[in-house]
C-alpha positions as CSV (number, residue, x, y, z in Angstrom):
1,X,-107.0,90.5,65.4
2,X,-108.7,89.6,68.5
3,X,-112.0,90.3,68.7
4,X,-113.4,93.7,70.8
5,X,-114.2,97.2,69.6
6,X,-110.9,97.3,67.0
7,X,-111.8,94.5,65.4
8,X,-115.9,95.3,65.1
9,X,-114.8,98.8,63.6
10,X,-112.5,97.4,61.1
11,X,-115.4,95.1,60.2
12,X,-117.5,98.3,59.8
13,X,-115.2,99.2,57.5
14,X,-114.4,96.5,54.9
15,X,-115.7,96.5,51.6
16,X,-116.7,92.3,50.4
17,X,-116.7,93.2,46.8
18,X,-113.1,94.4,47.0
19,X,-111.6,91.2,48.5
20,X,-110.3,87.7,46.7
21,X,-112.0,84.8,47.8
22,X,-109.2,83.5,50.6
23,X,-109.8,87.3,52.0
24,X,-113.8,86.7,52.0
25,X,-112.9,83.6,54.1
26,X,-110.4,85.4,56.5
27,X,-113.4,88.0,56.8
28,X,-115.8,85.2,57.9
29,X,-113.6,84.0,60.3
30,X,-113.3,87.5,62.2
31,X,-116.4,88.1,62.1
32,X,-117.2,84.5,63.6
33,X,-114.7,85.9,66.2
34,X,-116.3,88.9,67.1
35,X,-119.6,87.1,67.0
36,X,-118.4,85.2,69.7
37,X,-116.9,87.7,72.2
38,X,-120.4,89.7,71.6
39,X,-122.3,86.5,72.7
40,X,-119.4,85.8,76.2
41,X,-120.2,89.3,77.2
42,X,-124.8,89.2,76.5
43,X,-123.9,85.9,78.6
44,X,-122.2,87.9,81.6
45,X,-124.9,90.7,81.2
46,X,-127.6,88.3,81.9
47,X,-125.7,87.4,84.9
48,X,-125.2,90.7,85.5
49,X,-128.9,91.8,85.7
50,X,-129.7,88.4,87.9
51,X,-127.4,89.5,90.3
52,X,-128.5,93.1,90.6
53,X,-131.9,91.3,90.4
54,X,-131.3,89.6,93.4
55,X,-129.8,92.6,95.6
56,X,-132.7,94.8,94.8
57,X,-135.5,91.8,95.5
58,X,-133.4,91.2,99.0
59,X,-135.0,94.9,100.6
60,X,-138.4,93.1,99.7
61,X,-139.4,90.8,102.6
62,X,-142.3,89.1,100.7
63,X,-140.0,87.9,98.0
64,X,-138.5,84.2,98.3
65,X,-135.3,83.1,97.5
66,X,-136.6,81.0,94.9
67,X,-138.8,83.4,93.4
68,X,-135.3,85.5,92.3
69,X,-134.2,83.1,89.1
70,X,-137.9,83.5,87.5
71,X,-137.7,87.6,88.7
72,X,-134.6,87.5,86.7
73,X,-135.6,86.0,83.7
74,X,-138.5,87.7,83.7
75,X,-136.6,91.0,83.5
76,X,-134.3,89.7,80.6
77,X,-137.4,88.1,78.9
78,X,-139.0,91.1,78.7
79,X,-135.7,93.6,77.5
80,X,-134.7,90.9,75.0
81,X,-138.5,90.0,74.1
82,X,-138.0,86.5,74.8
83,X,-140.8,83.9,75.9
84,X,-140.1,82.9,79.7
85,X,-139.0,79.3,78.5
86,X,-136.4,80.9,76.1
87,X,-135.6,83.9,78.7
88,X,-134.9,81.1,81.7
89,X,-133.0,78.7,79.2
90,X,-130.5,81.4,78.2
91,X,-130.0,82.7,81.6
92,X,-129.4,79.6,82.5
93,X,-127.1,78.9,80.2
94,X,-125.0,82.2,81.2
95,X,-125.2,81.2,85.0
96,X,-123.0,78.0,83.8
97,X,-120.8,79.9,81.7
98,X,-120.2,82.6,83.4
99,X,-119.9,80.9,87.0
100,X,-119.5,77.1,86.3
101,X,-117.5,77.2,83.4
102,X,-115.6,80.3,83.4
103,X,-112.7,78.5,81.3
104,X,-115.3,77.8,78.8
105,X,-116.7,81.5,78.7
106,X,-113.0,82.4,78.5
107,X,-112.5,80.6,75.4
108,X,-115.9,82.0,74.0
109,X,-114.8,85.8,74.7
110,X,-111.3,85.5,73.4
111,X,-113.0,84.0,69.6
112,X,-111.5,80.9,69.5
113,X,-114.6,78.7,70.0
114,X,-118.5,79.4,68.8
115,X,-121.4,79.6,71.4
116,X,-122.7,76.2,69.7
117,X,-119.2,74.7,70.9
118,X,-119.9,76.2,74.0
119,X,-123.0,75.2,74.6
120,X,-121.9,71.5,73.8
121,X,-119.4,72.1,76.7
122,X,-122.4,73.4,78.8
123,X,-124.7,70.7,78.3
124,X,-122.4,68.1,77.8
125,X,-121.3,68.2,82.0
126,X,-124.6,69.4,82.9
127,X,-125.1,65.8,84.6
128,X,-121.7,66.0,86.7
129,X,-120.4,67.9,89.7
130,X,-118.7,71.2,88.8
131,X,-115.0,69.8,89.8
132,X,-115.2,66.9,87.2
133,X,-116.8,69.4,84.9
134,X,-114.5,71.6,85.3
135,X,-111.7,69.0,84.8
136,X,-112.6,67.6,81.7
137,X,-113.4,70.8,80.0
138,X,-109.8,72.0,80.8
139,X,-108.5,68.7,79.2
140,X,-110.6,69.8,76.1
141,X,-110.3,73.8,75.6
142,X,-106.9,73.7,73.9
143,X,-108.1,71.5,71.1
144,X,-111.8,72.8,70.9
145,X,-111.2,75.4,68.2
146,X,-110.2,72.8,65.7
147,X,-113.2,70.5,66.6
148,X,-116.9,70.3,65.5
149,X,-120.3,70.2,68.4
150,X,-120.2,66.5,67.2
151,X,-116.4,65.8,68.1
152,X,-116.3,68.0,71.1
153,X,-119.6,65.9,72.4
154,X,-117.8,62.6,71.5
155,X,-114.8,63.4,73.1
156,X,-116.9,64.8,75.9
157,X,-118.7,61.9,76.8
158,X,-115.5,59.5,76.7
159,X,-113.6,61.7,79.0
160,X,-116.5,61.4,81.3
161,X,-116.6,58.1,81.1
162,X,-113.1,57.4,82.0
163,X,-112.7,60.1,84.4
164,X,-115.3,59.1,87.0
165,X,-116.7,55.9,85.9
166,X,-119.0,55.4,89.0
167,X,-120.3,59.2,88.1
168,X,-121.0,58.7,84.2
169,X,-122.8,55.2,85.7
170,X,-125.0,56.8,87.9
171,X,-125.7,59.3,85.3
172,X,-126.5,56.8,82.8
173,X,-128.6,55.0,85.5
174,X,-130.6,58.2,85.7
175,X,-131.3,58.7,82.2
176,X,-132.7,55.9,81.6
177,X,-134.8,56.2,84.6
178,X,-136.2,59.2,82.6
179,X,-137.1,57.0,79.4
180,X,-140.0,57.9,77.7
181,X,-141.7,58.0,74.1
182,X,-142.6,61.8,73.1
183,X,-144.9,62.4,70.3
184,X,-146.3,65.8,68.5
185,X,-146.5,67.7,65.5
186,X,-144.2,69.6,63.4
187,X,-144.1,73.0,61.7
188,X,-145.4,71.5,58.6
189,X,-148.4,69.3,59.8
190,X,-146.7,66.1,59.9
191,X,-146.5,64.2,63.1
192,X,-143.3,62.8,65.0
193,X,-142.4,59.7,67.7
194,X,-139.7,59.2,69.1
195,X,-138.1,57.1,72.2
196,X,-136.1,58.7,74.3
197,X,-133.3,58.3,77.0
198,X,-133.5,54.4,75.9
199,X,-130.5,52.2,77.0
200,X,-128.4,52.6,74.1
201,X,-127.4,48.5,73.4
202,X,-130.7,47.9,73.3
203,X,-131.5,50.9,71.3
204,X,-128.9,49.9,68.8
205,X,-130.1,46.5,68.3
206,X,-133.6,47.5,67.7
207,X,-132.2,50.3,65.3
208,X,-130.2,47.2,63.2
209,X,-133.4,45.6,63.0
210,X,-135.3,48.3,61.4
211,X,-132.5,49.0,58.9
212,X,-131.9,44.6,58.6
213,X,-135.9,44.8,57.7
214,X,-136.0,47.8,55.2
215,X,-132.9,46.0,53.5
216,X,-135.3,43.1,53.2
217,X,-137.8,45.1,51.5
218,X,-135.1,46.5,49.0
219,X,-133.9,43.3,48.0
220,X,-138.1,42.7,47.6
221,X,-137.9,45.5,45.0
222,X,-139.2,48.9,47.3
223,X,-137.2,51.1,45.3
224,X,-137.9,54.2,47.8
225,X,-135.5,56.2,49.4
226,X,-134.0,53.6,52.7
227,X,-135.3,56.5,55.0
228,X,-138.7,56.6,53.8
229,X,-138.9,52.5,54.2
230,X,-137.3,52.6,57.8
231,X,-140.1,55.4,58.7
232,X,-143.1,52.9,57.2
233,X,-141.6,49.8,58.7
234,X,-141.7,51.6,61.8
235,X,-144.7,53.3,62.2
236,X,-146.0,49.4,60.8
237,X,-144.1,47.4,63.5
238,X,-145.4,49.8,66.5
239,X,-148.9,49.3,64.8
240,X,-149.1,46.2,64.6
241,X,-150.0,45.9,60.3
242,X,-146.3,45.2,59.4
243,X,-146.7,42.2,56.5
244,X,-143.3,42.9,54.9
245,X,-140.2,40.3,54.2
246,X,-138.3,38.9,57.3
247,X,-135.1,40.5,58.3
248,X,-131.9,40.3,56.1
249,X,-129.3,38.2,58.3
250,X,-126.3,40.2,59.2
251,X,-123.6,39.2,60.7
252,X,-121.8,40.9,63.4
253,X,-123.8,44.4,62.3
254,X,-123.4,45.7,66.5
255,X,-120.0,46.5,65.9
256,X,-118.4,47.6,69.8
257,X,-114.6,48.6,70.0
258,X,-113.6,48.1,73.6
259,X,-109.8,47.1,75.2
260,X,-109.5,43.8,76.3
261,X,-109.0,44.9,80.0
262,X,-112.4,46.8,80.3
263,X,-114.4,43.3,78.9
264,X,-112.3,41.8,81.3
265,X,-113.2,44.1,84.0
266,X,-109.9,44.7,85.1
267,X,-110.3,48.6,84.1
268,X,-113.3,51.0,83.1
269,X,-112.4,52.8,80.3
270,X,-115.3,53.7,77.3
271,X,-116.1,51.8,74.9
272,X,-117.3,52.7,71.3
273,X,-120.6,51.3,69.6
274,X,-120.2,52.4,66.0
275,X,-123.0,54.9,64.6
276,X,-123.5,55.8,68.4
277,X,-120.4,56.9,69.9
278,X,-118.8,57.0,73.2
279,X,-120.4,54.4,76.1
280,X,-119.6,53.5,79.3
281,X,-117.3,50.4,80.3
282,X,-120.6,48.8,81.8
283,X,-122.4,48.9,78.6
284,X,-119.3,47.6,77.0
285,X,-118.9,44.7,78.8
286,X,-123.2,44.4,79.1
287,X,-122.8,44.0,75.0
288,X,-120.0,41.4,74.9
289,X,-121.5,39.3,77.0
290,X,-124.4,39.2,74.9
291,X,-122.8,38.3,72.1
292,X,-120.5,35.6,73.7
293,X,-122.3,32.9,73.3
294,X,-123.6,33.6,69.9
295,X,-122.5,31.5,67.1
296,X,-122.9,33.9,64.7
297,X,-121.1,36.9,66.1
298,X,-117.1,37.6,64.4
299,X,-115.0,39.0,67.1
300,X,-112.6,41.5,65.4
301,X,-109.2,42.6,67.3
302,X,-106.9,45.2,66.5
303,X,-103.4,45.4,68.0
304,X,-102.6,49.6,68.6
305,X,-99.3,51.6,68.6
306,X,-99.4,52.5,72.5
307,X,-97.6,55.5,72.3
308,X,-100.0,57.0,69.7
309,X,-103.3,54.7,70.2
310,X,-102.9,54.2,66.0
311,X,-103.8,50.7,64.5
312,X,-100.6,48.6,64.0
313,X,-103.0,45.2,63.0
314,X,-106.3,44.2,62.6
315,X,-107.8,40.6,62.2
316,X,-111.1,38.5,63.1
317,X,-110.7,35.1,65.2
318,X,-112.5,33.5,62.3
319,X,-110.5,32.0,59.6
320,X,-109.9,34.5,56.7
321,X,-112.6,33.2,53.8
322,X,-110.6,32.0,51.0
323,X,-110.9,35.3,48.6
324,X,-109.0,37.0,51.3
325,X,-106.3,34.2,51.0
326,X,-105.3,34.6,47.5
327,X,-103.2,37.1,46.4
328,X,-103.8,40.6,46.1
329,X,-105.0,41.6,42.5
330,X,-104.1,44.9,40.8
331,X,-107.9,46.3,40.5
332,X,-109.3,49.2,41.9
333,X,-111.4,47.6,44.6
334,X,-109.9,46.4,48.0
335,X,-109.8,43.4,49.4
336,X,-112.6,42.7,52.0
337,X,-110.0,42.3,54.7
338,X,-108.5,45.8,53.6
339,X,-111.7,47.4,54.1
340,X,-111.6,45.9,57.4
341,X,-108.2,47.3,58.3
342,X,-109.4,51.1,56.8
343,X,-112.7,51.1,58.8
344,X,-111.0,50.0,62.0
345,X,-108.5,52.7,61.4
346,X,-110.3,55.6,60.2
347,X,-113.4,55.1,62.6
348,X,-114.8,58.5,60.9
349,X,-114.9,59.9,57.7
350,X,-111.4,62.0,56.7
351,X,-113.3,65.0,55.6
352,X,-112.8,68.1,57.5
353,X,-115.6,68.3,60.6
354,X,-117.5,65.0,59.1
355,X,-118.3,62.2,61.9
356,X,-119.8,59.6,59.1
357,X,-119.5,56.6,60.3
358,X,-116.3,54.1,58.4
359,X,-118.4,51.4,57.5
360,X,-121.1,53.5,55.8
361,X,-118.3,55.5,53.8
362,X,-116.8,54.8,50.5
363,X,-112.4,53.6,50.8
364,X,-110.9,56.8,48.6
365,X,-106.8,56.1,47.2
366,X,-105.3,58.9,48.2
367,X,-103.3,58.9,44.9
368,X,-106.0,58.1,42.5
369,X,-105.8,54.6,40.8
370,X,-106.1,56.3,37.6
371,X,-102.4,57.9,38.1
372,X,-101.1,54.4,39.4
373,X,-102.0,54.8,43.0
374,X,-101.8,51.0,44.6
375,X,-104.9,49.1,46.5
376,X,-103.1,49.1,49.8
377,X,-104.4,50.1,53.2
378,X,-101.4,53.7,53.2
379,X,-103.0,54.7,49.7
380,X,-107.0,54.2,50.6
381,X,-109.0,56.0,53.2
382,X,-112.5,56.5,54.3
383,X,-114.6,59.2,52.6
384,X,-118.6,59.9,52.6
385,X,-119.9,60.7,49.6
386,X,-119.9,64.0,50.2
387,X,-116.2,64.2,51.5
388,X,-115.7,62.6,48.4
389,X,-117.1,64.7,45.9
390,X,-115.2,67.7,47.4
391,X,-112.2,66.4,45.8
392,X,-113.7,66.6,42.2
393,X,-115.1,70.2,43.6
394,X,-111.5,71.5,43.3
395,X,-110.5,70.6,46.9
396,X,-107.1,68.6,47.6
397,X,-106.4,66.6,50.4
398,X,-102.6,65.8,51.9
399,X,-101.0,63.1,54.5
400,X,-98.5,63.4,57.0
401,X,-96.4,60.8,58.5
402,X,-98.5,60.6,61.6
403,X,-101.6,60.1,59.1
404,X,-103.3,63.8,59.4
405,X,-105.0,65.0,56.3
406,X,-104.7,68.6,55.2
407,X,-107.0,69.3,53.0
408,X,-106.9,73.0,50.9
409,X,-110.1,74.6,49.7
410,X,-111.3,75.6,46.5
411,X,-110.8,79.1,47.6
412,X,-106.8,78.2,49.0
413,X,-107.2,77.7,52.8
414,X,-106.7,74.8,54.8
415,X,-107.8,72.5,57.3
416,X,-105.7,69.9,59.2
417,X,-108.0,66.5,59.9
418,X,-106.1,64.9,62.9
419,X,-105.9,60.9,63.0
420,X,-108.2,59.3,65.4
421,X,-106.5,57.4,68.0
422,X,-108.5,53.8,68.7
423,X,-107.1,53.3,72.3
424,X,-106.0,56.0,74.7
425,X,-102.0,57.3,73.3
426,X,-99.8,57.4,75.8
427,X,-99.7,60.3,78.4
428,X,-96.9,62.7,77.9
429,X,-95.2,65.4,79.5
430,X,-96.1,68.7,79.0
431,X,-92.8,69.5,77.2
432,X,-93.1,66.1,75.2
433,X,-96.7,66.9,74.2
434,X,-95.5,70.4,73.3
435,X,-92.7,68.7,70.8
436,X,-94.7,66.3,69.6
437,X,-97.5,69.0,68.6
438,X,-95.1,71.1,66.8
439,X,-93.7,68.3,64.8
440,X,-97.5,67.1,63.9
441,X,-98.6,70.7,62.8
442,X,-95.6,71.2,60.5
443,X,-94.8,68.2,58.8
């Protein structure tokens, strides 16, 4: 049903101990539905009472134009009993939905996305001018409903990125013209610091220190959890009393996906900086060249299907060590180069909404080894332990031809796991796209 006043009175009416498991689930759904079309229309109140706000306040001629937005949340803080921060915030937020946005406060209303998803959406193009917003959003509403705040931001960002590059450059520029280091205390008494609006290839080599060091003091016997040691390295580096083991030498730990005509600068579409995300084609190529001239960094390729961006090949331009040259064994464990190939490929963990990073997950065979399933890059994919665990929890997980997983609950419903393109698939018709859905969803 879609949500409004039939679907909140059959709501009223349904009795949870009565219903199977699948039917609790179909209930949590509608009522995430009606949730949502309850929060689209407090959203265009607000609006409304801003707007009627500002007639009424335009008979008084003492009051400024720019007195109106604090009159108005001043008159929602106080109905809703909200402090002014909160009460400006959330009109705020409704201004963008409501007027800004109205495809995204569309999509809210009709149930098919959450106001966290929306708000993702909201913030997400705060930084760019309402036609680009506007564009990219409508790129992104028809597959929203199937994605996560974490996906939607990722693809977000990258469609930024590509669609005005000078735009998502400037605003990059900005932010980190707003760096800063915040500190302060938490609800339980302990303290936090924390940099913020850092440039993020920086960031990320400072962050692969940190974790390079608290390895160090693993291997040195620490047998603490690796977060607690990261904290207490940390806090010991900025303080100037860290006496702990040198860093563990990595090699090649920035790992930064970019196609070969954005490092060449010959186009300026996003690169990817695993564990971060999305950044722009500057960055990219700021990173490469960084690492050019370093002996010690393994440049890995991968060679894509163009027409759906999936990996065909994947290789290093160092020679292949000599385990990786002998043949394949029977055992459980995959070859260092096939964990290469499933990383590269997956990017993400395969569980339903999880954005794990690949190389911090653990390669699954899709048909256990146990039952004869072979060590080959089709039969393993990458799972967090969680992800994993869900299959011993009674969950079951199936492919498709294009690589999709479906994966079906322990209470019978399922949820379709798209494959993650690597480059950009080709662009298709409407009608071809329209095919080429239908023949994804039911195969």
């Amino acid at each position: 049903m879609s949500p409004g006043p039939r679907l909140a009175a059959a709501l009223e009416s349904i009795d949870r101990a009565g219903l199977s498991g699948f039917d609790l689930v179909v209930l949590l759904r509608a009522r995430g539905r009606q949730l949502a079309f309850e929060q689209a229309e407090l959203a265009a109140d607000m609006v409304a009472v801003a707007q009627r706000v500002r007639d009424e306040s335009s008979k008084l001629t003492w009051v400024w134009n720019s007195d109106v937005d604090g009159l108005a949340a001043a008159e929602i803080g106080a109905a809703l009993t909200w402090t002014k921060r909160a009460a400006r915030a959330g009109l705020q937020d409704a201004w963008a939905l409501v007027e800004r946005l109205p495809g995204v406060w569309a999509t809210l209303r009709s149930g098919s996305i959450d106001l966290p998803r929306a708000k993702t959406l909201v913030e997400g193009t705060a930084a760019v001018g309402e036609r680009l917003a506007r564009q990219v959003v409508t790129q992104l509403l028809p597959e929203a409903p199937d994605l996560t705040t974490g996906q939607l931001a990722y693809r977000l960002r990258r469609l930024i990125a590509e669609a005005d590059p000078a735009a998502a450059r400037k605003s990059y520029e900005d932010g980190i013209a707003q760096r800063k280091v915040v500190r302060g205390l938490n609800a339980d008494g302990t303290g936090y610091l924390s940099g913020c609006n850092l440039p993020t290839d920086q960031a990320a080599v400072a962050d692969e220190r940190l974790d390079a060091l608290a390895r160090a003091a693993k291997q040195a016997g620490d047998d603490r959890p690796m977060d607690q040691i990261r904290a207490d390295i940390f806090l010991a580096l900025i303080g100037g009393t860290y006496s702990g083991p040198g860093p563990i030498n990595r090699r090649g730990v920035i790992e930064l996906t970019a196609d070969l005509p954005t490092l060449m600068g010959l186009a300026d579409r996003a690169g990817e900086l695993a564990g971060w995300g999305a950044v722009i084609a500057d960055i990219a190529r700021q990173i490469a060249r960084a690492r050019a001239g370093d002996s010690e960094t393994i440049w890995r390729y991968s060679i894509t299907d163009p027409f759906t961006g999936r990996l065909l090949h994947h290789g290093t331009t160092q020679p292949p060590a000599p385990s990786e040259l002998s043949p394949r064994d029977p055992r459980r464990r995959p070859s260092a180069r096939q964990r290469a190939f499933v990383i590269a490929r997956d990017r993400t963990c395969r569980g339903p909404g999880c954005r794990v990073p690949a190389r911090r997950t653990e390669l699954d065979h899709r048909l256990d080894h146990a039952k004869g399933g072979p060590t080959e890059v089709w039969n393993l994919d990458a799972k967090c332990g969680h992800c994993h665990d869900l299959k011993d929890g009674g969950w079951s997980a199936g492919y498709n031809a294009f690589d999709d997983t479906t994966w079906t609950s322990l209470l019978g419903h399922t949820y379709r796991v798209p494959a993650e393109p690597i480059t950009p698939p080709s662009r298709l018709g409407v009608l071809e796209g329209h095919l080429l859905h239908n023949i994804r969803m039911r195969t």
